[in-house]
MIDOSE-1310 file (N, C-alpha, C; in nm, 2 decimals, decimal comma, always signed):
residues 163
xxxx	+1,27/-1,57/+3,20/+1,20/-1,56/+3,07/+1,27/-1,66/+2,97; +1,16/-1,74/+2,88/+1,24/-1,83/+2,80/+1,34/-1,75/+2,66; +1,43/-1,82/+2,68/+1,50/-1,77/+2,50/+1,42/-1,81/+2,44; +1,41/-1,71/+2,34/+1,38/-1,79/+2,17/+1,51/-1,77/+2,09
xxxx	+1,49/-1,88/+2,02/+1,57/-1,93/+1,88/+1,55/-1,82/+1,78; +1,62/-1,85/+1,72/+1,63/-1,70/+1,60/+1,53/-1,72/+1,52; +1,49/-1,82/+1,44/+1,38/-1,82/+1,38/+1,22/-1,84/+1,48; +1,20/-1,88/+1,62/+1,10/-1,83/+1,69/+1,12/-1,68/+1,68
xxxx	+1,18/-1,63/+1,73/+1,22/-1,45/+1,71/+1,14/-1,37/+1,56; +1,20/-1,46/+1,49/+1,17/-1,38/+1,34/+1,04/-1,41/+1,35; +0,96/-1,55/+1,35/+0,83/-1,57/+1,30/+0,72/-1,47/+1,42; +0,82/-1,46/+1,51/+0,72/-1,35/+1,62/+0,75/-1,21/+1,60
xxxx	+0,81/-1,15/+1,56/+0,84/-1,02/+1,47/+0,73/-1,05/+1,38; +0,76/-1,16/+1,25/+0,68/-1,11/+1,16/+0,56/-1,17/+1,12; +0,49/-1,14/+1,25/+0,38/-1,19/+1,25/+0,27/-1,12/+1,20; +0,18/-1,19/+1,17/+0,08/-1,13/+1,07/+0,00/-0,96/+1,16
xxxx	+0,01/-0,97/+1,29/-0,06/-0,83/+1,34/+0,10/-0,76/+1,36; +0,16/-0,79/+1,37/+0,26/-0,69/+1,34/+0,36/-0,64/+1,21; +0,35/-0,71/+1,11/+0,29/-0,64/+0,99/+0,23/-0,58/+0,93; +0,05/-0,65/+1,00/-0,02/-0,54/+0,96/-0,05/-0,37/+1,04
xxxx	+0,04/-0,40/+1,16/+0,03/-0,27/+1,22/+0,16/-0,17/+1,15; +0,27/-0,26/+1,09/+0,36/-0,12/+1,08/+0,36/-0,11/+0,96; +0,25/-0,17/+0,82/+0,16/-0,09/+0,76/+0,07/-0,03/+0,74; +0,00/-0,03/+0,84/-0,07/+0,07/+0,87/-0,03/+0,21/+0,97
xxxx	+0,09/+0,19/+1,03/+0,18/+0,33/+1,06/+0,18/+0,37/+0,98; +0,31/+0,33/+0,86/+0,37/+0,38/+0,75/+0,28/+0,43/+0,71; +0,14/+0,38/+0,63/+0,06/+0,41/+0,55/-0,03/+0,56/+0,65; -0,05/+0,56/+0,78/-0,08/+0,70/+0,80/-0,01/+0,80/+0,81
xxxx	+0,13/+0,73/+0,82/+0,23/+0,90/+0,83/+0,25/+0,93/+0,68; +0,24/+0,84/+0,56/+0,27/+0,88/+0,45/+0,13/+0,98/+0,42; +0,00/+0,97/+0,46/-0,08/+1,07/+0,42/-0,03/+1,23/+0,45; +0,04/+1,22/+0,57/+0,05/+1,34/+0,59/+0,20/+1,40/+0,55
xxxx	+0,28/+1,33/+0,48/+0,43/+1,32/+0,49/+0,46/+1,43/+0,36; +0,56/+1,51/+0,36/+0,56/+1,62/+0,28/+0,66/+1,53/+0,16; +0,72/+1,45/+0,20/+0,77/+1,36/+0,08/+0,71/+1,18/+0,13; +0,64/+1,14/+0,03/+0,54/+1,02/+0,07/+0,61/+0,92/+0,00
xxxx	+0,67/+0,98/-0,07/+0,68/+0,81/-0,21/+0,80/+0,70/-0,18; +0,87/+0,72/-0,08/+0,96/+0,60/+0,03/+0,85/+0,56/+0,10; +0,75/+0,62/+0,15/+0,67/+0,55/+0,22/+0,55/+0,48/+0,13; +0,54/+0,54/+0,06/+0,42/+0,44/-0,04/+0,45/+0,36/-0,11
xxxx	+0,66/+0,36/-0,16/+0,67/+0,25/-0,18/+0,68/+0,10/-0,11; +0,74/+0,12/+0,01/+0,74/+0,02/+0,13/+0,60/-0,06/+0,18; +0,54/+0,04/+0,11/+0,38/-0,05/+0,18/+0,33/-0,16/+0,08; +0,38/-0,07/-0,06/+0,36/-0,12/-0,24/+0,43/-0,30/-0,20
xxxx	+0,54/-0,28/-0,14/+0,61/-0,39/-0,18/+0,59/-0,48/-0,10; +0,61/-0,44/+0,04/+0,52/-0,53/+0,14/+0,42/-0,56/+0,09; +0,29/-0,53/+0,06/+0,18/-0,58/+0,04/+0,21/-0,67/-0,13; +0,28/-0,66/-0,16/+0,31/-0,72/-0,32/+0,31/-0,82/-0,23
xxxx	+0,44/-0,87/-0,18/+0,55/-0,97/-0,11/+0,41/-1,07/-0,04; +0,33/-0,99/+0,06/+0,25/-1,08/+0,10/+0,12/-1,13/+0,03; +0,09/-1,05/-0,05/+0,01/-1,13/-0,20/+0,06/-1,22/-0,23; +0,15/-1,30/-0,29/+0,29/-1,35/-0,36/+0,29/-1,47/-0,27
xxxx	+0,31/-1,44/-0,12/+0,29/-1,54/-0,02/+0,18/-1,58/+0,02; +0,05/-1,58/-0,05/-0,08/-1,56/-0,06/-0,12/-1,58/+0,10; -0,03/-1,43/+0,18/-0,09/-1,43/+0,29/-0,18/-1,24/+0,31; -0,22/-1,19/+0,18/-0,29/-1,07/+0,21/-0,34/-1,13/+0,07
xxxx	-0,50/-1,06/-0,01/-0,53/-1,16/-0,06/-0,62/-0,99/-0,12; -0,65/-0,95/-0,29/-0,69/-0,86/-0,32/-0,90/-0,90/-0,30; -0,95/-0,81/-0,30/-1,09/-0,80/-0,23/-1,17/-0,77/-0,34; -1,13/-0,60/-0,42/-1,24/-0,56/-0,53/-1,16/-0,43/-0,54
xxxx	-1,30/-0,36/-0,60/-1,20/-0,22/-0,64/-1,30/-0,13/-0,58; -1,28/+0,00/-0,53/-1,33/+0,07/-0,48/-1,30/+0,18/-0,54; -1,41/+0,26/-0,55/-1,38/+0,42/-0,61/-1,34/+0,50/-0,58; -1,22/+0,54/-0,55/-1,13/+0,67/-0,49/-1,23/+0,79/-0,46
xxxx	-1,17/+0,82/-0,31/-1,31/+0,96/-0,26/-1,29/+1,11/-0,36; -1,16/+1,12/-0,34/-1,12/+1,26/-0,41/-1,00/+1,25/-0,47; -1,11/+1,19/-0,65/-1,01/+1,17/-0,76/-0,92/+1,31/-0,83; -0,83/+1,26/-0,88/-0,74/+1,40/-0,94/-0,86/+1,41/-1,05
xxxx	-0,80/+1,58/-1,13/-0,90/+1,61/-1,19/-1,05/+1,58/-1,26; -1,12/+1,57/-1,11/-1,25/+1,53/-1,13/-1,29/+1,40/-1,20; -1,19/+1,32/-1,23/-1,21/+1,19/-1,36/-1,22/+1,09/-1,21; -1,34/+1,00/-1,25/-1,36/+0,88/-1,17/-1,21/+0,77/-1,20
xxxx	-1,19/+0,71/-1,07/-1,11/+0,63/-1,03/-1,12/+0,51/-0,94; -1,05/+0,45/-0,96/-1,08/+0,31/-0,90/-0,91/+0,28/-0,79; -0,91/+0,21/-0,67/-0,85/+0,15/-0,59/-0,86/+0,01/-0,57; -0,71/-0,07/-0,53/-0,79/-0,19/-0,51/-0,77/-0,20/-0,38
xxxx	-0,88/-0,26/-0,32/-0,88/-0,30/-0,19/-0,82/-0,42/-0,13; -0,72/-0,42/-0,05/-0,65/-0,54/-0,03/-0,67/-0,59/+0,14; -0,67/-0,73/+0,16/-0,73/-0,75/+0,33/-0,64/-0,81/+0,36; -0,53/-0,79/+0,47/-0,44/-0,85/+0,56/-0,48/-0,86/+0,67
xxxx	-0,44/-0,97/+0,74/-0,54/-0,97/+0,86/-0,59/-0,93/+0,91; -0,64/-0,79/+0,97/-0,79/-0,78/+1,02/-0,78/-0,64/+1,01; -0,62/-0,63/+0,88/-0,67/-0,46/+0,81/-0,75/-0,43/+0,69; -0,76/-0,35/+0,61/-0,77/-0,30/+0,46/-0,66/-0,21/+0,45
xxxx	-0,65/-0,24/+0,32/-0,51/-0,13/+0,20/-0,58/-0,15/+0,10; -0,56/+0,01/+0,08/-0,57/+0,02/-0,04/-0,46/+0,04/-0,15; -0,43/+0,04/-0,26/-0,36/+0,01/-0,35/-0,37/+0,09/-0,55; -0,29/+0,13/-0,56/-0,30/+0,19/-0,71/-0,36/+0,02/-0,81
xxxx	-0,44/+0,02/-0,86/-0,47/-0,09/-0,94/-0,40/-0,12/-1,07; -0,40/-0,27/-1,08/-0,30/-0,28/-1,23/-0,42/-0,35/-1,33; -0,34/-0,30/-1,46/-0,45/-0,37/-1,57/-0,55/-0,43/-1,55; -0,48/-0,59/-1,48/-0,54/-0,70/-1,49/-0,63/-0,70/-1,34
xxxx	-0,62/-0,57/-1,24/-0,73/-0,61/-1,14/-0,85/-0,54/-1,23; -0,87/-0,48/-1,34/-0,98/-0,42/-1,37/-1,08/-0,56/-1,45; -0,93/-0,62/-1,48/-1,10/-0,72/-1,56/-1,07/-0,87/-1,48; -0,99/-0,89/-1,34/-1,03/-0,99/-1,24/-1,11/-0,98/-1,11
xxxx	-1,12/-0,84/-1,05/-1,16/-0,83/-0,96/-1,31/-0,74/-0,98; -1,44/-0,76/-0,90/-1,52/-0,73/-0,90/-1,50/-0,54/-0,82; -1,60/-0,50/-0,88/-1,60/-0,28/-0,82/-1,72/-0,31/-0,71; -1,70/-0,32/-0,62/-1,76/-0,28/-0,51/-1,84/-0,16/-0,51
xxxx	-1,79/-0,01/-0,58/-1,85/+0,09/-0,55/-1,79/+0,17/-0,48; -1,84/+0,24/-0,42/-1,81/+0,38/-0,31/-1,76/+0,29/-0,19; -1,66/+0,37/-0,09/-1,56/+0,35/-0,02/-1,71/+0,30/+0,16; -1,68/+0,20/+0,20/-1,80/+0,18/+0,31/-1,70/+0,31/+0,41
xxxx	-1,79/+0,38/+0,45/-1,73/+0,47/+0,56/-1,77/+0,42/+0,72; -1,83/+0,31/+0,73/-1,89/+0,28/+0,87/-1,75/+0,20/+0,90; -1,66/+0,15/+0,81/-1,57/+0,03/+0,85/-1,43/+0,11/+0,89; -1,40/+0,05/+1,00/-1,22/+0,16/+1,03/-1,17/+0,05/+1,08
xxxx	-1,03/+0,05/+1,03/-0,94/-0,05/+1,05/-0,89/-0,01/+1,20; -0,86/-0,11/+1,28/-0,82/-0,12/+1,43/-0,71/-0,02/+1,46; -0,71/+0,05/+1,57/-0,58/+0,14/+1,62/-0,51/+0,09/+1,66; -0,36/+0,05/+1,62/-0,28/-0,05/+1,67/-0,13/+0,13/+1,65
xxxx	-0,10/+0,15/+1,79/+0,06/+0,23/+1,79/+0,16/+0,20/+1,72; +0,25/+0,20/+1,66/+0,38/+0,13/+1,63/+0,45/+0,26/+1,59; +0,56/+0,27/+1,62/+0,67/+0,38/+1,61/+0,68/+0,36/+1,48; +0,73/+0,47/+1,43/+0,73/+0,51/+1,27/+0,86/+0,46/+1,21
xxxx	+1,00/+0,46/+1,26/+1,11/+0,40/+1,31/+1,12/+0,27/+1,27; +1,00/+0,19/+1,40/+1,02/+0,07/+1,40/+0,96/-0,03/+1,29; +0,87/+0,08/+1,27/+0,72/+0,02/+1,11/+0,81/+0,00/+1,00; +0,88/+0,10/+0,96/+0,98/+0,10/+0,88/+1,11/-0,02/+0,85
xxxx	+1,14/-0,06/+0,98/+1,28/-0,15/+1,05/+1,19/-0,24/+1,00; +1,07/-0,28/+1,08/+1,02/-0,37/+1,03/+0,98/-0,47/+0,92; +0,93/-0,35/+0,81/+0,91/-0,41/+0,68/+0,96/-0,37/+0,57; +1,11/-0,34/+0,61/+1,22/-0,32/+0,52/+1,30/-0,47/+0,55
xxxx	+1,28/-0,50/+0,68/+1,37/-0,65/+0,68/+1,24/-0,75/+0,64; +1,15/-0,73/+0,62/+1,05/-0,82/+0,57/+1,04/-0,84/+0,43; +1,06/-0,76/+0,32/+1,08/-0,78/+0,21/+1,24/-0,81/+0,18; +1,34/-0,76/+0,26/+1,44/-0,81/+0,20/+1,53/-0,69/+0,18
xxxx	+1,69/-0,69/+0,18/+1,76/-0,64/+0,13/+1,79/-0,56/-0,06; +1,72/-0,66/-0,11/+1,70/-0,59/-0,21/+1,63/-0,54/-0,23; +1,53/-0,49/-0,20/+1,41/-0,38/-0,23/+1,40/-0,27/-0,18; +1,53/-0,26/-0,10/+1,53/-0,13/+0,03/+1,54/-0,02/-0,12
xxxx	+1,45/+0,08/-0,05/+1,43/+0,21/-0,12/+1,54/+0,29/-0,06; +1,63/+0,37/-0,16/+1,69/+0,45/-0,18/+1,64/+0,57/-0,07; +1,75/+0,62/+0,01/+1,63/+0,74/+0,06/+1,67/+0,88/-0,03; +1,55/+0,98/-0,02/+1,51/+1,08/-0,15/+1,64/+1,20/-0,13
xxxx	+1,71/+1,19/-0,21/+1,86/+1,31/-0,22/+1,78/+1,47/-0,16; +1,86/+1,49/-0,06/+1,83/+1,59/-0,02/+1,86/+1,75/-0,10; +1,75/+1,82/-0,15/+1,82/+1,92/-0,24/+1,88/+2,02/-0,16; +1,99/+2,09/-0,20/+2,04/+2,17/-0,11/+1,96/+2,31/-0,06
xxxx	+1,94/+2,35/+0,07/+1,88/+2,47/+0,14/+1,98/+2,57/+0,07; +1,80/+2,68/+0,02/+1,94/+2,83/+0,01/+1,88/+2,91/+0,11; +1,94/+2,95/+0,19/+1,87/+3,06/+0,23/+1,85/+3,21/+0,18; +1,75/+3,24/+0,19/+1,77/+3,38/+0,13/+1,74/+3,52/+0,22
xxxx	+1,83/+3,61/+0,20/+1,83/+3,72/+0,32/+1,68/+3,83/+0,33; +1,68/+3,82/+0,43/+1,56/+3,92/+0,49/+1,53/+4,01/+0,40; +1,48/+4,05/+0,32/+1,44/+4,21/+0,24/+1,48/+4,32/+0,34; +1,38/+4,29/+0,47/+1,43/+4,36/+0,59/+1,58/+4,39/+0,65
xxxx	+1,67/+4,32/+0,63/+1,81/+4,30/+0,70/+1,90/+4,41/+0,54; +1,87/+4,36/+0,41/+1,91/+4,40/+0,30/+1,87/+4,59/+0,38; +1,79/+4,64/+0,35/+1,68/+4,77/+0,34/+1,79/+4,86/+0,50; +1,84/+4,74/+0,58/+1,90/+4,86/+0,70/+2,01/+4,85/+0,66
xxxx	+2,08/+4,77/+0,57/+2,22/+4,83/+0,54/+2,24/+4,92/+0,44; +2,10/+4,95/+0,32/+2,12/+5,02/+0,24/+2,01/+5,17/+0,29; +1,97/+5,14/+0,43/+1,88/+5,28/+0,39/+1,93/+5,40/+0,45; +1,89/+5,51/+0,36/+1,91/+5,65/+0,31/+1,82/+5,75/+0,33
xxxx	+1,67/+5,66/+0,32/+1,53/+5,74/+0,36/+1,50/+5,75/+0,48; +1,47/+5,87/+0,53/+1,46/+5,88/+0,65/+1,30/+5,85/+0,72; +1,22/+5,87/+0,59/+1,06/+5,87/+0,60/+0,98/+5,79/+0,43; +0,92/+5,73/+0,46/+0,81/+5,70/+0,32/+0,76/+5,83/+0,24
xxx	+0,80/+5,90/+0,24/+0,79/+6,03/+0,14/+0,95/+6,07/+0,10; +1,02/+6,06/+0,14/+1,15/+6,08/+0,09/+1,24/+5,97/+0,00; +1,10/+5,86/-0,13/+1,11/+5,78/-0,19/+1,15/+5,87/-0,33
């Protein structure tokens, strides 16, 4: 098998489908992730980073399916190689980028695997040492005792009428 050079290495790491696959990891485990906002930032910046390097390129805006309190919202749509991302919009996409409308539901971005791990490794060394997100301080677990476990060291009642 041939060696690669360190920069063949890198540019095949960070190639445009595998970028766009370990944002599109990231981006599905943060839907479901009970703390999301390391993961929404990582995608935020990535996708900045590759705007910037005008290699993902913004599309329009689309109207969010299930806005918070009932108030219409807008998304912007962003295209990296042969994904979509979507994106919180800033000022200036509302008066540069055209509203598309309602979200097309016939279109689904390609199923590409990538370990959640690796998505991460991946586009934390792709933006850079400085942008690594802090990971979220863990608050401390209390546990609290059984009502049940309390009730057999203090009970006295022999029956639910002898209350």
């Amino acid at each position: 098998m041939e060696q690669l050079s360190k920069g063949d290495y890198m540019s095949f790491i960070f190639d445009e489908k595998n970028i766009a696959t370990a944002i599109y990891t990231v981006n599905r485990h943060a839907k479901t992730a009970i703390d999301n906002k390391p993961l929404y930032e990582l995608k935020k910046l990535t996708i900045e980073k590759l705007i910037a390097e005008n290699k993902a390129k913004k599309v329009g805006l689309h109207f969010v399916r299930n806005p918070k309190n009932s108030q219409q919202q807008s998304s912007v749509l962003i295209q990296f190689a042969d994904y979509y991302f979507h994106m919180i919009p800033v000022k200036e996409d509302f008066k540069n980028l055209p509203h598309l409308g309602h979200l097309d539901d016939s279109y689904r971005n390609p199923i590409r695997k990538m370990n959640l791990k690796m998505a991460k490794q991946l586009l934390t060394d792709y933006i850079g040492p400085r942008h690594i997100i802090p990971p979220h301080p863990k608050q401390p677990v209390v546990y609290k005792k059984s009502y049940m476990k309390e009730d057999r060291n203090k009970r006295t009642m022999k029956s639910y009428l002898d209350r």
